[in-house]
C-alpha positions in Angstrom: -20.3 -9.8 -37.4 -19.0 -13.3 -37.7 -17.3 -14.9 -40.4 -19.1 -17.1 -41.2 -22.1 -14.3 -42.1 -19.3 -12.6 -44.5 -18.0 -15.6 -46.2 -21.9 -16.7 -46.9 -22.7 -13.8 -48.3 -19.6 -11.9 -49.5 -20.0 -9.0 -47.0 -17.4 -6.7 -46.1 -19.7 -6.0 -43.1 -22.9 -5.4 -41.4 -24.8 -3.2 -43.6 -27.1 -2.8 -41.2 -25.2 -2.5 -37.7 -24.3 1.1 -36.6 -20.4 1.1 -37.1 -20.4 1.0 -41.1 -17.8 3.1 -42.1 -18.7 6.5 -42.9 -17.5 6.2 -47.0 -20.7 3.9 -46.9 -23.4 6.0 -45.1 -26.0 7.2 -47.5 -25.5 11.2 -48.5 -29.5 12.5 -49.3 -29.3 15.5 -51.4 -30.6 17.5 -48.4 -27.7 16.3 -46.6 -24.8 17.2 -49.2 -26.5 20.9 -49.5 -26.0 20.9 -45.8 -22.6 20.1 -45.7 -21.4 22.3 -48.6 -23.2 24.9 -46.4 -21.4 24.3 -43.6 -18.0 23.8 -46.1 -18.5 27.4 -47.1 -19.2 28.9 -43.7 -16.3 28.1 -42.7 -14.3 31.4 -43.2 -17.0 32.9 -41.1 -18.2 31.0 -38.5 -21.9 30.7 -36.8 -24.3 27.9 -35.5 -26.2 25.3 -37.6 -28.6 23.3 -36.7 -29.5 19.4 -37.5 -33.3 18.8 -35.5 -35.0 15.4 -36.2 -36.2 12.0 -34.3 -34.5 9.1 -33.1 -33.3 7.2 -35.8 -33.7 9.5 -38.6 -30.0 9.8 -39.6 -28.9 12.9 -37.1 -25.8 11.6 -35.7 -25.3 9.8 -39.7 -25.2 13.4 -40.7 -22.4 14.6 -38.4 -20.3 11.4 -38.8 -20.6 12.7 -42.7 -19.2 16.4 -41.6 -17.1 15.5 -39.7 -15.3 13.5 -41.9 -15.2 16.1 -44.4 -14.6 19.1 -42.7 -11.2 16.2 -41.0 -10.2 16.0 -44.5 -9.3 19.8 -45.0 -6.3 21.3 -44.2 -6.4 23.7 -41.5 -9.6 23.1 -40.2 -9.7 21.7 -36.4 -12.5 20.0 -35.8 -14.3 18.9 -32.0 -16.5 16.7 -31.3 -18.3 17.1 -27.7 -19.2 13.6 -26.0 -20.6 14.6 -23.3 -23.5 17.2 -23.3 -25.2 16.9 -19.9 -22.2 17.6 -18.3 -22.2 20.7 -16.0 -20.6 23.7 -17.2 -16.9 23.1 -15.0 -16.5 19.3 -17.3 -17.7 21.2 -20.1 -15.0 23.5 -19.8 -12.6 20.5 -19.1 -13.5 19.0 -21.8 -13.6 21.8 -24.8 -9.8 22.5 -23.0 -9.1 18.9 -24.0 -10.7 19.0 -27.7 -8.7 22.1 -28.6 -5.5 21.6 -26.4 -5.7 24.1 -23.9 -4.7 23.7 -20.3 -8.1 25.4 -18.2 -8.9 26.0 -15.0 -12.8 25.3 -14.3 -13.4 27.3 -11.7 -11.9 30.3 -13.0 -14.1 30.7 -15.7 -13.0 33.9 -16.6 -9.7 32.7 -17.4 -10.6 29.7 -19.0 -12.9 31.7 -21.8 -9.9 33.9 -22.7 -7.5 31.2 -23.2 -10.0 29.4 -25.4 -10.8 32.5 -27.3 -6.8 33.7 -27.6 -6.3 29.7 -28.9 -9.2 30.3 -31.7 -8.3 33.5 -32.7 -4.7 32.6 -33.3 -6.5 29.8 -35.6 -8.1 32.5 -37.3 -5.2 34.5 -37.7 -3.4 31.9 -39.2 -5.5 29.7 -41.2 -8.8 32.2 -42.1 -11.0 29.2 -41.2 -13.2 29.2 -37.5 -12.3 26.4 -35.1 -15.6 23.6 -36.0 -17.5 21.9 -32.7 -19.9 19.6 -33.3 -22.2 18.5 -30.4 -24.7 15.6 -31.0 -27.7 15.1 -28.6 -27.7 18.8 -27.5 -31.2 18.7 -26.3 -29.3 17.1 -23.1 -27.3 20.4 -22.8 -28.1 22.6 -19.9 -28.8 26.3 -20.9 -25.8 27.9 -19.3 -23.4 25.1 -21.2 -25.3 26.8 -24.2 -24.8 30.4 -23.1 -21.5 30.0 -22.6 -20.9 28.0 -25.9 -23.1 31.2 -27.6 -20.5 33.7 -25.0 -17.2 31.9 -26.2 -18.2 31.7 -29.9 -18.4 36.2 -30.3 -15.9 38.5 -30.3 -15.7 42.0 -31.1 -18.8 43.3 -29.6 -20.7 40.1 -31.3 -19.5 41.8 -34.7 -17.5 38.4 -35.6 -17.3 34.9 -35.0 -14.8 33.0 -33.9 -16.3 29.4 -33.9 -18.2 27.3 -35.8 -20.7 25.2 -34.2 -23.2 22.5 -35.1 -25.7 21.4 -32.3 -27.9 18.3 -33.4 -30.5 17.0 -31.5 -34.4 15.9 -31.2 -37.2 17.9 -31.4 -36.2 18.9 -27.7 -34.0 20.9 -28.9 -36.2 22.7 -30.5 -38.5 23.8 -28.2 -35.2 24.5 -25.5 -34.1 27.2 -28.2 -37.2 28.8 -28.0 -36.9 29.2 -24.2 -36.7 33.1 -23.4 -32.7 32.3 -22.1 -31.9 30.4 -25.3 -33.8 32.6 -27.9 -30.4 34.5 -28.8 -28.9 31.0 -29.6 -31.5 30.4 -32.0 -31.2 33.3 -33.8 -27.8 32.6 -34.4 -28.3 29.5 -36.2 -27.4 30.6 -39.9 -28.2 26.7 -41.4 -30.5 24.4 -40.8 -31.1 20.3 -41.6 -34.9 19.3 -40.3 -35.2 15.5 -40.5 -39.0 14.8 -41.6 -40.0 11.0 -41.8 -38.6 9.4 -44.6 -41.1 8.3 -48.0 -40.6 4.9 -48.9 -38.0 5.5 -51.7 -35.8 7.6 -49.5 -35.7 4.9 -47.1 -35.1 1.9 -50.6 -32.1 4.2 -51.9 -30.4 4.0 -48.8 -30.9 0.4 -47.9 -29.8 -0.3 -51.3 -26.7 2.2 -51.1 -25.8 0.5 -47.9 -26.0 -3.2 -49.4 -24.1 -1.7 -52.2 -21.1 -0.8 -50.2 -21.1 -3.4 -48.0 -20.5 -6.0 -51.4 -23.8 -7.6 -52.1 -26.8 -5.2 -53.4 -29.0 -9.1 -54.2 -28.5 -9.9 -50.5 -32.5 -9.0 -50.3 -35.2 -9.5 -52.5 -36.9 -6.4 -54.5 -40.4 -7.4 -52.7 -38.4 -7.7 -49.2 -36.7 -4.4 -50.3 -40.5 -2.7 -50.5 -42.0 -4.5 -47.6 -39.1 -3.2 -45.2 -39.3 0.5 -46.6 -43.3 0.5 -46.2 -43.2 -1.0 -42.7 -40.1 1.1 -41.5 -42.5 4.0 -40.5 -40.3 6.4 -42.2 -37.9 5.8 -39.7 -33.7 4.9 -40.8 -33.3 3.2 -37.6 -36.1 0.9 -37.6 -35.6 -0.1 -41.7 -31.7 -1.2 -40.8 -33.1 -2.7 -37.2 -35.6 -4.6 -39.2 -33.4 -5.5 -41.7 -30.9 -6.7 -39.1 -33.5 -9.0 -37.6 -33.6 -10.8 -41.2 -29.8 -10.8 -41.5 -29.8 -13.0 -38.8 -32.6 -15.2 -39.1 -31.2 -16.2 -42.9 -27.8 -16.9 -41.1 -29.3 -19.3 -39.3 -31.3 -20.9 -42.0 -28.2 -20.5 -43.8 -30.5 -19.3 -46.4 -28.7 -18.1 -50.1 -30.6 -14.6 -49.8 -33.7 -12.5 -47.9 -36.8 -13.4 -49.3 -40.5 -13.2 -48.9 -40.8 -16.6 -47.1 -38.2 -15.4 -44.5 -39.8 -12.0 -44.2 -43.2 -13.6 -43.4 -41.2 -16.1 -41.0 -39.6 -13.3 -38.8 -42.5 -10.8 -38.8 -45.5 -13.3 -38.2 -43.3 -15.2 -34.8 -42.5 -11.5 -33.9 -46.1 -10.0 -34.2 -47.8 -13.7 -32.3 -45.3 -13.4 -29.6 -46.8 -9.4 -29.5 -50.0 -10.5 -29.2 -49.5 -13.1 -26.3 -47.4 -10.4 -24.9 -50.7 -7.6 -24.5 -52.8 -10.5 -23.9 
């Protein structure tokens, strides 16, 4: 974001680009129940599950937990990056989150290493290890077996890891896959995103002009036109509002308001048109 847009209108930042800091992200109060779930599970471990579309504030929701769950003592947290990789880089990789040397092709050796690493946590802190993995529809089913494998001890009396998969509504339907069915019915929590209602969608546009330092930056008619025409989608109300952000820079206009919504929405709907034409 340029200067020049924060000086104009006394930003702190994009409200609406992807990178606002997590103390601004809108909490729902399905969203805090979740995480106070998660909070309390803690001691005991298990999977949870955050389903939803694109866009709907998935990956909001762990950048939310995982911030909390950073800020309390004795809890290590990991975050998986990459999901599709095959089970030897996912090995590699969980070695690397939780600081154990493995050896991917001796699998054997690399589970009980991991699992000697978590229960020491255990031992010493009472709280389960935490890894969070976004877009886990990409995961393979074996990378989830083994995740389900590592995560039980004792006969699959006790858990020894906490884990949070979140992803679309492919992940879904891959849990209910004859292979994957004992993942699902581990999952102990569950956050389903649905399509937002319109005054879901205006609370957290306004939170989000709120934190960034100017809630007047758009119109209350602007505000309503933007939550009705969002589709009940997050992504596309903060995309859309983006798109205004910009056009009223380069106006230089003093705030978002019907004239400019009409301006950026009729020369983006013609050039539709001619586009299918």
């Amino acid at each position: 974001m340029s200067n020049k847009m924060l000086a104009l209108y006394g930003l702190k930042y994009n409200p609406f680009c992807q990178e606002v800091p997590v103390s601004a992200l809108f909490v729902s109060p399905a969203v805090e129940h979740f995480c106070w779930r998660i909070e309390n599970q803690l001691s005991e471990g298990g999977f949870a599950l955050i389903t939803g579309a694109p866009g709907s504030g998935k990956s909001a929701t762990l950048r939310i937990l995982a911030d909390r769950l950073g800020n309390l003592c004795d809890v290590t947290v990991g975050v998986l990056t990459r999901p599709h990789a095959f089970v030897a880089d996912f090995y590699r990789e969980l070695g690397e989150l939780f600081g154990v040397t493995l050896t991917p092709h001796n699998r054997w050796v690399g589970a009980k290493v991991l699992r000697q690493r978590w229960i020491a946590h255990i031992e010493a802190s009472l709280y389960r290890p935490v890894l969070l993995i976004d877009e886990a529809q990409a995961m393979s089913a074996a990378a989830l077996c083994e995740v389900r494998m590592l995560a039980s001890d004792q006969l699959d009396s006790r858990s020894i890891l906490t884990v949070v998969l979140c992803g679309d509504e492919r992940l879904t339907q891959k849990l209910q896959t004859d292979d994957l069915l004992p993942v699902a019915s581990r999952v102990r929590c569950r956050l389903r995103y649905q399509p937002s209602e319109s005054k879901a969608l205006r609370e957290c546009l306004c939170n989000h002009l709120q934190k960034a330092g100017n809630p007047r930056l758009i119109r209350e008619p602007v505000i309503a036109a933007l939550c009705e025409h969002a589709a009940g989608n997050c992504r596309v109300l903060m995309n859309m509002a983006n798109d205004l952000l910009a056009a009223a820079l380069h106006d230089e206009a003093d705030q978002i308001d019907e004239n400019l919504f009409f301006k950026v929405f009729d020369i983006r709907a013609e050039s539709s048109g001619r586009s299918t034409s």
